[in-house]
C-alpha positions in Angstrom: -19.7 6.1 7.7 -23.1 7.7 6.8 -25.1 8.2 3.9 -26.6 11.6 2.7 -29.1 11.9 0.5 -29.9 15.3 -1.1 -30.3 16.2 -4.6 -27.5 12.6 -5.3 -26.5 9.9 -2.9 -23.3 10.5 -1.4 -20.5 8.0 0.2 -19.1 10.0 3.5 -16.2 8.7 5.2 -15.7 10.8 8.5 -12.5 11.2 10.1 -13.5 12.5 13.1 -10.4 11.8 15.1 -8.9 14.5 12.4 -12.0 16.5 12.4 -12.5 16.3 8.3 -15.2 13.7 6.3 -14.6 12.9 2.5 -17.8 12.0 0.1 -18.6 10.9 -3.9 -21.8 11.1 -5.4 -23.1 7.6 -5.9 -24.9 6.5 -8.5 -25.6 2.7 -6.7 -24.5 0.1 -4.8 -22.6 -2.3 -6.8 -22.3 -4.9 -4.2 -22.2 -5.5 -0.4 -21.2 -8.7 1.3 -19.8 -9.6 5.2 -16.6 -11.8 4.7 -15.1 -13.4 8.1 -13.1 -10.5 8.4 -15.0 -7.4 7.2 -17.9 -5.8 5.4 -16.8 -5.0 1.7 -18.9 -3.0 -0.8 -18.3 -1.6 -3.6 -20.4 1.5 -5.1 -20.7 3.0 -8.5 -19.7 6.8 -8.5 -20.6 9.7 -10.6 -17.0 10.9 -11.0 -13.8 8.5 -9.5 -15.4 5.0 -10.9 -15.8 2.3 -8.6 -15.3 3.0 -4.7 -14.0 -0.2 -2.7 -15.3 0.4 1.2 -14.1 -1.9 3.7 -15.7 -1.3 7.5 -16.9 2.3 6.3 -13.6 3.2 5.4 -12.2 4.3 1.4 -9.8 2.0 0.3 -9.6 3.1 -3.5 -11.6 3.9 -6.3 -11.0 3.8 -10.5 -9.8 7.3 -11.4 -7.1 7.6 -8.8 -5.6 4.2 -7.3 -2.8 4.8 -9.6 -1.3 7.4 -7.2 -0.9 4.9 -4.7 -0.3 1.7 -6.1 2.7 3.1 -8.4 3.9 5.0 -5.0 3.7 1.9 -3.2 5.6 -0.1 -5.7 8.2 1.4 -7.9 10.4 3.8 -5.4 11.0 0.5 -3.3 12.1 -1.7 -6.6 13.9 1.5 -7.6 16.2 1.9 -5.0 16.8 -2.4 -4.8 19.7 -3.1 -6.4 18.3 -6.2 -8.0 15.0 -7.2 -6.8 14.2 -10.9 -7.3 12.1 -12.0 -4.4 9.2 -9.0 -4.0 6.4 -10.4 -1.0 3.1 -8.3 -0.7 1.6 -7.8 2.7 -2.1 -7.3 2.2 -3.0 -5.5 -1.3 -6.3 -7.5 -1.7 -7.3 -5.9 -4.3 -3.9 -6.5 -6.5 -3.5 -2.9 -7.4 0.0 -3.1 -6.2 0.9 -6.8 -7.2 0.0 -5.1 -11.2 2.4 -2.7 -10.5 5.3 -5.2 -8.9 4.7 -7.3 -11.7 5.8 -4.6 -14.4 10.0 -5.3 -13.2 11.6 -8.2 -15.6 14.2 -8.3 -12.7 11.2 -9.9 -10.7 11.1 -13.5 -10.7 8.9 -14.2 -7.7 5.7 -12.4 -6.3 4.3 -14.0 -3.3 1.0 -12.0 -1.9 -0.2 -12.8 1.6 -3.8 -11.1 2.1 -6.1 -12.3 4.9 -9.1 -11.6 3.2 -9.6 -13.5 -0.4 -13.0 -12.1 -0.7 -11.3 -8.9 -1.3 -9.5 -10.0 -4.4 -12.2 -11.9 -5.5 -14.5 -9.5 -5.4 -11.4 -6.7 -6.6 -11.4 -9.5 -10.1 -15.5 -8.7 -10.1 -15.2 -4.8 -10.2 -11.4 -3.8 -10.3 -10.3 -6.3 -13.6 -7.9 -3.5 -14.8 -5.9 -4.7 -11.7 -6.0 -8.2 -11.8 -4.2 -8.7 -15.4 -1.1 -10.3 -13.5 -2.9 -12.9 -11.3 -2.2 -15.5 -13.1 1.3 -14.4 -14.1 3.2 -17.5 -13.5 5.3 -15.7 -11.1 2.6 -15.1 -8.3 1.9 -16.9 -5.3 -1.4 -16.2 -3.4 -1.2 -17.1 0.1 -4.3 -16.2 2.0 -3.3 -16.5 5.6 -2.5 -14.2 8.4 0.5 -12.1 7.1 1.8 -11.9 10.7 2.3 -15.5 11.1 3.5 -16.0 7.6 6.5 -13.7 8.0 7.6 -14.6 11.3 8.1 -18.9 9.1 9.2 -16.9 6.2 13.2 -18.5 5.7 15.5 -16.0 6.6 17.5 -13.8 3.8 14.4 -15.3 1.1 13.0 -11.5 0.0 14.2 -8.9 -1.1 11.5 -6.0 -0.8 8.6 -6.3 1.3 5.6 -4.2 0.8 3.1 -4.0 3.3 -0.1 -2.5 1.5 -1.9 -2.7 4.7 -5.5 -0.8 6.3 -5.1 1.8 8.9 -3.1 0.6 12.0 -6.6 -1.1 13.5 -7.9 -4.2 14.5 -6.1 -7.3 12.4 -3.3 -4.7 11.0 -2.5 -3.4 14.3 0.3 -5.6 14.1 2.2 -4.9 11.2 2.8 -1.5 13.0 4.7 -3.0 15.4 8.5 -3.7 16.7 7.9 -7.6 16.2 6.8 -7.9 12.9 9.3 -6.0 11.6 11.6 -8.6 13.3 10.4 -10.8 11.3 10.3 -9.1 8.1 14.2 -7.9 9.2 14.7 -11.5 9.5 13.3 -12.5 5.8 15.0 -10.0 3.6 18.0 -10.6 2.4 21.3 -8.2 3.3 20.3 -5.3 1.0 16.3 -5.7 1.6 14.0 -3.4 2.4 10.6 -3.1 3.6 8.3 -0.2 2.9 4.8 0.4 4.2 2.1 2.6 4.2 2.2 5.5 6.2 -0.9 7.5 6.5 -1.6 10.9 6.0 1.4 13.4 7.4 -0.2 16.0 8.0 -2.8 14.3 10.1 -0.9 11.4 11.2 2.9 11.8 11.7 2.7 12.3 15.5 0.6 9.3 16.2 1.4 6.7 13.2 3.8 7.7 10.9 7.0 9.1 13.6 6.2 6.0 15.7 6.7 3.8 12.8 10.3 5.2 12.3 11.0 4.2 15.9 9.6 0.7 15.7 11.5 0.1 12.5 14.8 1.1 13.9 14.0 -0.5 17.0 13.9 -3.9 14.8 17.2 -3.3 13.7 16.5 -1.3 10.6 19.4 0.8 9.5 17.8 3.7 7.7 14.1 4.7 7.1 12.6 7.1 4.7 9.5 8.6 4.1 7.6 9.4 1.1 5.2 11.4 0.0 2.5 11.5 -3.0 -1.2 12.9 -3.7 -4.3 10.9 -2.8 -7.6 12.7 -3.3 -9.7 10.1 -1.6 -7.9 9.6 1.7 -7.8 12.0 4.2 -6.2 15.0 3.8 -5.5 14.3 -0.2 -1.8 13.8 1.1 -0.2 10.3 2.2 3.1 8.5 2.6 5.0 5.6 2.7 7.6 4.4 5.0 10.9 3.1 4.0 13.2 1.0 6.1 16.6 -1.2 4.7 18.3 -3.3 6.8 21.6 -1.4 5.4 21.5 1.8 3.9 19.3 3.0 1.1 20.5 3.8 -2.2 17.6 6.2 -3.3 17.1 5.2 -7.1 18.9 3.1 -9.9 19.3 5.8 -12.3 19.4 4.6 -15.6 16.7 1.9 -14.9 14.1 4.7 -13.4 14.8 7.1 -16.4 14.2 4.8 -18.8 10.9 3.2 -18.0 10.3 -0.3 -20.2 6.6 0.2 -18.9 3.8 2.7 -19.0 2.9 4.9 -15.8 0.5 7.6 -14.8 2.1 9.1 -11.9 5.6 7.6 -11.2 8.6 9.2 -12.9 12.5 9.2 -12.0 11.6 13.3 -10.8 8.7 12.0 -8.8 11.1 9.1 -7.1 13.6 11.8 -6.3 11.4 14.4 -5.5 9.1 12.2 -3.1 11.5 11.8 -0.5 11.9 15.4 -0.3 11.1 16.4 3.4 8.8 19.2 4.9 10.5 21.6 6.7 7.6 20.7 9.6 8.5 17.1 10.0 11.2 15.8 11.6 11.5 12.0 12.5 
């Protein structure tokens, strides 16, 4: 991460394993603090809102969260049967639990994040994603997600979402063969797990291809990848992973074409049309 400062003050996040660097003009910095697990600040932009940083790297902003949150959500409760039982990995910042909690058929959220001080401070400068924390059908559990999934009871959830960082330091683990044991173990016989993916054009060799293998090398059935738009990660172009421990049934028609709630991005084309895949990947 570095700071520029010309004619504005610009955010830069540098990719340089990728060889590409994303910035916003600032306008100030809203807030900076050192939890026991990260650095988190949070900075006023000229153009996408607020900008959540965690270690120097973009985790969302205001204008375009949406894109991900609704991706990392809705396909997965889409193509459940009857999702009852929905268990967050991560998602600090409760982006994705708002989104979750939009499903009547959902009668229990539980959201294991490691970090509180991110949805603390998320409730500070992201309230327009915090209106369902205290929906009485939320359970925070701030604890190591690792350890909670492996004592989760077995056949208790029915989709897991793992709204995770990139595959480094504390969530270099929920890329691998043994938690998805465990999260295999948890789900009921018609769960499914889906996770973020990084970006595909940048990452499918080294993260997202990999993830296929470890998934299925847990004793997933199927996998799937997704695809969707997100300007402030690198490349603009990300994914998420789908695994079900039988097969999976892509949407519930009538339920995804005739939304009961309001979306930006998310549609029943979009669902459909996000598991498209490029001719240039192959898993």
């Amino acid at each position: 991460m570095e700071i520029q400062n010309t004619d504005s003050t610009w955010f830069t996040e540098s990719a340089t394993e990728i060889g590409t660097a994303f910035s916003l003009a600032t306008s100030s910095l809203l807030h900076q603090e050192k939890s026991a697990y990260q650095n988190i600040e949070i900075y006023q932009t000229k153009t996408f809102g607020n900008l959540m940083v965690l270690d120097g790297f973009i985790m969302l902003s205001t204008r375009d969260n949406f894109l991900y949150h609704e991706m990392m959500s809705h396909p997965a409760l889409f193509s459940h049967s009857h999702p009852k039982h929905v268990a967050i990995v991560g998602g600090g910042d409760c982006g994705t639990l708002q989104q979750v909690a939009q499903h009547s058929c959902v009668e229990k959220i539980t959201q294991i994040e490691i970090d509180e001080r991110v949805t603390r401070v998320s409730e500070q400068y992201f309230p327009e994603l915090c209106t369902s924390n205290h929906d009485p059908r939320v359970n925070f559990e701030f604890c190591d997600a690792i350890e909670w999934m492996r004592d989760a009871h077995a056949d208790s959830i029915d989709i897991i979402i793992v709204d995770s960082t990139d595959p480094i330091g504390p969530a270099e683990g929920l890329f691998r063969k043994q938690f998805y044991q465990y999260c295999r173990s948890a789900l009921t016989d018609n769960g499914l797990v889906i996770q973020q993916s990084e970006s595909p054009i940048a990452h499918w060799e080294s993260i997202t291809k990999p993830m296929h293998h470890e998934m299925q090398a847990a004793g997933f059935k199927q996998t799937k990848t997704l695809f969707f738009p997100q300007p402030v990660y690198p490349t603009g172009w990300w994914s998420a992973t789908m695994a079900a421990k039988n097969d999976i049934h892509l949407v519930r028609d009538h339920d995804a074409k005739q939304l009961n709630f309001d979306t930006k991005y998310y549609n029943y084309d979009i669902h459909l049309s996000a598991f498209a895949m490029p001719s240039f990947l192959k898993t």
